[in-house]
C-alpha positions in Angstrom: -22.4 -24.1 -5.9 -22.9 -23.8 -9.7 -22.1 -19.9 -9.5 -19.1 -20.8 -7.6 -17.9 -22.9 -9.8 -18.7 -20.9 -13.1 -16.8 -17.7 -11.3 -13.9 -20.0 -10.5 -13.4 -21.0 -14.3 -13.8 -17.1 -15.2 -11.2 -16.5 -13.1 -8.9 -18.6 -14.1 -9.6 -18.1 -17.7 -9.1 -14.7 -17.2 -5.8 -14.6 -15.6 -4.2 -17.0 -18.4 -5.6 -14.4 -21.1 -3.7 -11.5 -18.7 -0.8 -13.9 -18.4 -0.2 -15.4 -21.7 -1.9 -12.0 -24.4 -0.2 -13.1 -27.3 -1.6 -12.8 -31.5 -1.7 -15.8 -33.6 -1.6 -13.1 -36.6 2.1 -11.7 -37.7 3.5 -8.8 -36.1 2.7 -5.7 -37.4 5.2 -2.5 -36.9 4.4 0.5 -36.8 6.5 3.8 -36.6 6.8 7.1 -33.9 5.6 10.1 -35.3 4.9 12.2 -31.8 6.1 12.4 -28.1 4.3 14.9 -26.4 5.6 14.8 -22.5 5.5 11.2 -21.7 3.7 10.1 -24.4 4.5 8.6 -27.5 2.5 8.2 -30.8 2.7 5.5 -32.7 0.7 4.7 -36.2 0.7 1.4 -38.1 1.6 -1.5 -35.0 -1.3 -3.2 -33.8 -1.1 -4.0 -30.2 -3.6 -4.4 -26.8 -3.6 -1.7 -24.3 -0.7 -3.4 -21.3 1.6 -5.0 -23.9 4.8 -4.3 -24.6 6.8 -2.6 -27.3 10.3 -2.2 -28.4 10.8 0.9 -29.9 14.1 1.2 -31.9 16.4 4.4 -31.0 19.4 5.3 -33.5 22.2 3.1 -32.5 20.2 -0.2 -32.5 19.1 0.6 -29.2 16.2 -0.7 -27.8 13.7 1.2 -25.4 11.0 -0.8 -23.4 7.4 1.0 -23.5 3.9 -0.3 -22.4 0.5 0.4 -24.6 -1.7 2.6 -22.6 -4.3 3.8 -25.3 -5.2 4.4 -28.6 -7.4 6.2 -30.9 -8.4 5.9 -34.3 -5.4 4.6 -36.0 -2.7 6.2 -33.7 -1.4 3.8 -30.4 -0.3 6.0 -27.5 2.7 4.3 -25.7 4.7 5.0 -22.2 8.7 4.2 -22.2 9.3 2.2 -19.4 12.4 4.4 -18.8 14.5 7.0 -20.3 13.2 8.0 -23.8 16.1 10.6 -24.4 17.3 9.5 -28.1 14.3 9.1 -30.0 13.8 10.3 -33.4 10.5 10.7 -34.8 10.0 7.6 -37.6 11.3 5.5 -35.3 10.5 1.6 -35.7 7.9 0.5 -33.3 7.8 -3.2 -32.7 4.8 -4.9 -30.6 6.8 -7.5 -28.3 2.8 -9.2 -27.6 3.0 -9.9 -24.2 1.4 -8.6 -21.3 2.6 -7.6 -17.9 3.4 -10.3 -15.9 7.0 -11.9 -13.4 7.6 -15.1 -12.4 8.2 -15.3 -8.7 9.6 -18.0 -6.6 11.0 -18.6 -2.9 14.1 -16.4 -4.3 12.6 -13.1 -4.1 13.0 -13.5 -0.3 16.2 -11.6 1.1 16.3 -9.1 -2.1 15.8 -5.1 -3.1 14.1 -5.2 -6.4 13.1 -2.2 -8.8 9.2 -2.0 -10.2 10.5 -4.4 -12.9 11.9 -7.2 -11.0 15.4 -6.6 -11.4 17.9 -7.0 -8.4 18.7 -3.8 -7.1 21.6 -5.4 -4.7 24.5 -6.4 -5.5 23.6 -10.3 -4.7 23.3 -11.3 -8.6 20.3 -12.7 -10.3 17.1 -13.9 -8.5 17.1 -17.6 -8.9 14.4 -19.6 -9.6 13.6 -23.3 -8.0 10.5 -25.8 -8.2 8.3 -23.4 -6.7 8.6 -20.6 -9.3 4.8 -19.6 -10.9 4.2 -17.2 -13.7 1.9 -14.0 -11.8 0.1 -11.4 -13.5 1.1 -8.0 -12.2 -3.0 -7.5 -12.7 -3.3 -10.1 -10.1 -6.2 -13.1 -10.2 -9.7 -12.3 -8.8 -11.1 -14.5 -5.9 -14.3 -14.7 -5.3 -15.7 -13.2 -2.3 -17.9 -15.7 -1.3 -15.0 -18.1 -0.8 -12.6 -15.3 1.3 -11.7 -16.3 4.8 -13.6 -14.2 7.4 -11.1 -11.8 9.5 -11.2 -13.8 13.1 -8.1 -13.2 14.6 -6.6 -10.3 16.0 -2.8 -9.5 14.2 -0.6 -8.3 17.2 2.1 -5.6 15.4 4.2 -4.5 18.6 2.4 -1.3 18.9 0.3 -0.4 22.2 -1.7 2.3 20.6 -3.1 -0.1 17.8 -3.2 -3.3 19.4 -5.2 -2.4 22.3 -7.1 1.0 21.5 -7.0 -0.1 17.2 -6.6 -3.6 16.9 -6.3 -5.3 13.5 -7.2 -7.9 12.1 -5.4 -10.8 10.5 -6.3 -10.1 6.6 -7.3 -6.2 6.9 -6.5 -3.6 5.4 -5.5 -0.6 7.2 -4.9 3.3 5.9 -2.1 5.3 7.5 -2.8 8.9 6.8 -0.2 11.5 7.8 1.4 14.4 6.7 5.0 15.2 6.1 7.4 14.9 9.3 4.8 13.4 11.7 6.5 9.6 12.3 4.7 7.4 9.6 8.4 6.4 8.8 9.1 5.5 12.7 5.7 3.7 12.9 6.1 1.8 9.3 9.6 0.5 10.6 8.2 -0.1 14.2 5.5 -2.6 12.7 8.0 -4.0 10.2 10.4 -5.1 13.4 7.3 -6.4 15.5 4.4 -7.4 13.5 3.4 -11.6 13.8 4.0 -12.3 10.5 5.7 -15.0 8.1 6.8 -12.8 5.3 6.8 -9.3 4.7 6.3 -7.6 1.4 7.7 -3.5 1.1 6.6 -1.3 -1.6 8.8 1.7 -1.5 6.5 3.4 -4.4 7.2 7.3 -5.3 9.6 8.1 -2.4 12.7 9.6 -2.0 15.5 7.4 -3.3 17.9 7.8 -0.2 15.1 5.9 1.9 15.5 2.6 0.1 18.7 2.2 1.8 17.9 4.0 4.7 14.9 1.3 5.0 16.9 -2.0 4.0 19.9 -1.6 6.2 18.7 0.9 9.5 14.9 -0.2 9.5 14.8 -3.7 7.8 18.4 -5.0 9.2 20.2 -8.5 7.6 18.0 -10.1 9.7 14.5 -8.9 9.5 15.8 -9.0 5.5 15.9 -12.5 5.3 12.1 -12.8 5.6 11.3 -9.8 2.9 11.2 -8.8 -0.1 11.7 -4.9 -0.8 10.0 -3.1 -4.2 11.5 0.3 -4.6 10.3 2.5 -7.8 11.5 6.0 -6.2 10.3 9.3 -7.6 13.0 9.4 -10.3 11.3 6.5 -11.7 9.0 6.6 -14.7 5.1 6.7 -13.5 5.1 3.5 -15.5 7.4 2.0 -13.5 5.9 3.0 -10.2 2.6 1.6 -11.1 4.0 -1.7 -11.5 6.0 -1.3 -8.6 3.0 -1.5 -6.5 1.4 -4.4 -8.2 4.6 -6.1 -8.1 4.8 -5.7 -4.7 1.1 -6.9 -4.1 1.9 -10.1 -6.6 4.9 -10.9 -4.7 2.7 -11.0 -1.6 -0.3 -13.0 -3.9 2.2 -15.9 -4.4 3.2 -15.9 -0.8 -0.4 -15.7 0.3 -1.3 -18.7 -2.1 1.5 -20.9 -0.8 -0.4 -20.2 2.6 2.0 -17.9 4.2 1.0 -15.2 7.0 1.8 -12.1 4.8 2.7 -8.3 5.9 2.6 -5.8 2.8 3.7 -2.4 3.7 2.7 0.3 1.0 4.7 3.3 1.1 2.3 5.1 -0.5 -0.8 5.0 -1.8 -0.5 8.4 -2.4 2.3 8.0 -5.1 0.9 5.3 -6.8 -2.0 7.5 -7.4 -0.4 10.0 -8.6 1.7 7.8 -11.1 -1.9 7.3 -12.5 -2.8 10.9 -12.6 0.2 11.4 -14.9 -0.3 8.3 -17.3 -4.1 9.6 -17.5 -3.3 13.3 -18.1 -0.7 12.4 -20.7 -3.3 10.9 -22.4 -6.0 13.6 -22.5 -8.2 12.4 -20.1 -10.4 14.9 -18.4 -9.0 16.0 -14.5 -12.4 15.2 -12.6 -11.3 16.1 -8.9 -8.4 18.6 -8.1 -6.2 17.6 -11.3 -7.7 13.4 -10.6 -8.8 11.9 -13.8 -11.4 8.9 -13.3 -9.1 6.6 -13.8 -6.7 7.1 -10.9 -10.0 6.1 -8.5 -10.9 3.2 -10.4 -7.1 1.9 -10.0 -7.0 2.0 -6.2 -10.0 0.0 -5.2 -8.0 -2.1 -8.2 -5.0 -2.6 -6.0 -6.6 -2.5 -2.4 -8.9 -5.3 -3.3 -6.2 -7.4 -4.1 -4.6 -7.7 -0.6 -7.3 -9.7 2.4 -7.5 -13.0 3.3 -6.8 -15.9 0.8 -9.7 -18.7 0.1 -10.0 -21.4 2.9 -6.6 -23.2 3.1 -4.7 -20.4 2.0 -2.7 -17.8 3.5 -3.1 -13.8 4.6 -2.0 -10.4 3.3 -2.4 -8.1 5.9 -1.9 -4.7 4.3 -0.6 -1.1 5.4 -1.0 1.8 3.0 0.1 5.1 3.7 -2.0 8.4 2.3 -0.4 11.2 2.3 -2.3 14.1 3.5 -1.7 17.1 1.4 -1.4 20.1 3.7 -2.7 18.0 6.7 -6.1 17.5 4.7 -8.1 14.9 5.7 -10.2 15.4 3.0 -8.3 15.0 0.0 -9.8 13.1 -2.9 -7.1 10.6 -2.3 -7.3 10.3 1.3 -11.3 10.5 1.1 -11.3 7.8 -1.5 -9.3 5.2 0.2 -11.1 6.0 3.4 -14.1 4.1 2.0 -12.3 1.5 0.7 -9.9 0.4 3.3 -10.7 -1.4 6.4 -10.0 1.4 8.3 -7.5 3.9 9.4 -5.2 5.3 11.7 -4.5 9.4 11.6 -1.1 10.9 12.9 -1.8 14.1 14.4 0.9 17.0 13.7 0.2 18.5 17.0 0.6 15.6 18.9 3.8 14.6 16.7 5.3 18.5 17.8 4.2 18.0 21.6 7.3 15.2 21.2 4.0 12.0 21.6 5.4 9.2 19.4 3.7 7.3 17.9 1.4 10.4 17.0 -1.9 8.7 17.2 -5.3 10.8 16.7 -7.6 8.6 18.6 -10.3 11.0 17.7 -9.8 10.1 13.8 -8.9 6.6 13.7 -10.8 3.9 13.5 -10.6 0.1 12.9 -13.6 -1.8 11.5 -12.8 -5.2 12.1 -12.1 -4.4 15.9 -15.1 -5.6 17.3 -14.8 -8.4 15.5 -11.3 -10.1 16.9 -11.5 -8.7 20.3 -13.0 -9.3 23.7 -16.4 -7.4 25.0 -14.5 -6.2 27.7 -11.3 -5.1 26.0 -13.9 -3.1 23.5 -15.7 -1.4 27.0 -12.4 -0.2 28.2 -10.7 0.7 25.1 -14.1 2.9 24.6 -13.7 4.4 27.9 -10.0 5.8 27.3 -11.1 7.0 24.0 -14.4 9.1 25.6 -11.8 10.3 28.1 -9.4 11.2 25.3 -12.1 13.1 23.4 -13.7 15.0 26.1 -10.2 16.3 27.5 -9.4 17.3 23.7 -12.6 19.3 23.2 -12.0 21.1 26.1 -8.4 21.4 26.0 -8.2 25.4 25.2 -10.5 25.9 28.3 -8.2 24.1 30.7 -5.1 25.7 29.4 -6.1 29.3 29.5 -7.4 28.2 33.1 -11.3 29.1 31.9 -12.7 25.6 33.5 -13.0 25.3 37.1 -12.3 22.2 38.7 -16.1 20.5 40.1 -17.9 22.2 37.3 -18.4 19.1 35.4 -17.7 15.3 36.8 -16.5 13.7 33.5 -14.4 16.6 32.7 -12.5 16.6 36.0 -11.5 12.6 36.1 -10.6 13.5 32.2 -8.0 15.9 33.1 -6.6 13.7 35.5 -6.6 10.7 33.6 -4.5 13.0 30.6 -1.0 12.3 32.2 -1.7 8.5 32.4 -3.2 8.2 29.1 -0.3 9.8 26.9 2.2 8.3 28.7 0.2 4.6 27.9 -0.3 5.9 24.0 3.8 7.0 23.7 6.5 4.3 23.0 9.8 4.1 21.9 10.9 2.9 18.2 13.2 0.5 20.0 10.6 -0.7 22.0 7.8 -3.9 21.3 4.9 -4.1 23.0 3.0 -7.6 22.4 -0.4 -8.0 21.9 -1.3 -9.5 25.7 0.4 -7.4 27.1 -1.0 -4.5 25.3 -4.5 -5.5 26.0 -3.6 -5.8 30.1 -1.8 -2.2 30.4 -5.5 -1.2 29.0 -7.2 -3.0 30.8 -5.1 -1.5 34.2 -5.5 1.7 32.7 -9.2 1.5 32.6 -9.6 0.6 36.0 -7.3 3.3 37.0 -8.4 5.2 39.8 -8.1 9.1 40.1 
């Protein structure tokens, strides 16, 4: 009890230091002597590494840039945005705060950018009673004092909520290439998923999906019970980094307030590389194909954020999306979130070209908290459909090129006949929700199918 309580008042010291990083000691100003890429030099301004600077352009104009190193005497900086217009000598003044929004009850209903600012046309977010000051870092929670994952999350989905079924509180990966229906799938469980609020992070992707995503995916209604976070790929890396942890603070205050919370990250991929590009601009060493360290300490960072709240307190049930470079599994990205999340659901491209949608590989996905929220018997038949759905894909050259003959092999025979049934029970339309009882009876039918 003594450690609980110890960890509970680091924690909160902690988060007012992240919140409120301020000197008691006069500003100091320094000046820009070099931008090299996307990184400024700055000598003579004293300043922690995640505060803010203003660094005076010619014209009295101000640009916005964040601390993200130093050495020796010389501070390396990041503009938040466009840095077109600086000249070198220019005045560099430490602002002394760190990064941090206040949210409230109004964020609900809007389209903001990585820095909090309205993106619609619906003027300024307003703030009530319930407004609180949150660290884009986030606050740490202990554990020990995490609600276990115990009930299942039904998200409108067969596939995943009788063959994959989350968890209220997990974490799941969704790794796909390009063109393969993570889009269609993302939007499916946006529409359908049990949930009180939903949190978007639209973080590295094309800019013509925000809209796309707001008005044909999210609707006015599903809208009114959102909050969108776009920093597109035109944004700075900067910017897209705290686009994600906006968009996991925004859920953070939602969970605390004890809300049932959906986070959608779209993707994990992108944030990752916003990281690779702060860390390279700064001379750190590439450790895995062009990854510095730094970019795989940051995701368990962010990940671990998301999860059940303490006892009394809400969820954040989180999707990420990794995007498989070239259909690779095994990309450091993809292999480093594999071990972190909770598990993960893989969208085939072959399936995804035989016109199966959603593309599920039920070979390759995998959800750890399954056994966990569901019944013994759901478990038994959802493990029979998958050894049926294994053994007819191991053998699936043989039987199209006509090499196996029917009787050779028992298993292999009710496999093949079992095929048309099981696609057609893994396929459904975007327009189409399939609840969670109802999911789990079609599997149980399909189980006891007989061939």
């Amino acid at each position: 009890m003594a450690q609980t309580e110890h960890f509970n008042r680091w924690a909160k010291n902690l988060a007012k230091k992240q919140t409120q990083i301020s000197s008691p000691e006069p500003v100091v100003e320094g000046r820009l002597i070099r931008m090299v890429g996307l990184t400024l030099e700055a000598i003579g301004c004293e300043a922690a590494v995640g505060t803010s600077c203003n660094i005076v352009a010619p014209g009295n104009h101000h640009i916005e840039a964040e601390v993200v190193g130093f050495s020796g005497d010389k501070t390396y900086l990041m503009a938040m945005g466009e840095s077109r217009g600086l000249i070198p000598n220019a005045k560099v003044i430490p602002v002394g705060h760190s990064s941090s929004i206040k949210i409230s009850n109004g964020f609900l209903g809007r389209v903001i950018d990585g820095r909090g600012r309205p993106l619609d046309d619906k003027g300024p977010i307003q703030m009530d009673e319930s407004a609180e000051e949150m660290p884009l870092a986030g606050r740490p929670i202990n554990p020990l004092l995490r609600d276990p994952i115990k009930q299942p999350l039904d998200v409108g989905v067969r596939a995943i909520n009788s063959m994959l079924t989350v968890g209220r509180g997990q974490r799941m990966g969704l790794f796909a290439g390009t063109g393969v229906g993570k889009s269609i799938l993302l939007g499916m469980m946006t529409k359908y998923t049990e949930a009180d609020i939903i949190v978007v992070g639209l973080i590295g992707e094309r800019g013509r999906e925000v809209k796309e995503f707001v008005q044909d995916i999210l609707g006015p209604q599903g809208l009114q019970r959102a909050c969108v976070v776009a920093a597109p790929a035109d944004a700075s890396p900067l910017v897209r980094i705290h686009g994600a942890m906006l968009a996991t603070s925004v859920a953070e205050y939602f969970r605390d307030k004890g809300k049932k919370v959906l986070l959608l990250m779209d993707s994990l991929s992108r944030f990752a590389q916003a990281q690779r590009e702060i860390g390279l601009s700064i001379s750190e060493p590439p450790a895995t194909r062009g990854y510095p360290p730094s970019v795989f300490a940051r995701i368990p960072q962010l990940v671990e954020r998301a999860g059940n709240g303490q006892t009394g307190q809400g969820s954040i049930t989180a999707f990420y999306t990794v995007l498989a470079e070239g259909d690779d599994q095994n990309d450091p990205i993809a292999d480093a979130a594999r071990g972190i999340l909770d598990g993960h659901i893989v969208l085939s491209r072959a399936l995804a070209d035989m016109g199966q949608y959603p593309a599920i590989d039920l070979e390759s996905s995998i959800s750890r908290v399954m056994p966990m929220v569901t019944s013994d018997s759901q478990l038994q038949a959802s493990n029979k459909i998958k050894q049926l759905y294994s053994l007819y894909e191991q053998n699936r050259d043989l039987i199209n090129v006509g090499a196996y003959q029917q009787g050779s092999n028992p298993a292999i025979d009710q496999a093949i006949a079992m095929q048309p049934q099981i696609q057609q029970f893994l396929a459904q339309g975007m327009n189409q929700a399939v609840q969670l009882k109802d999911s789990q009876q079609q599997l149980d039918q399909l189980a006891k199918a007989e061939v």
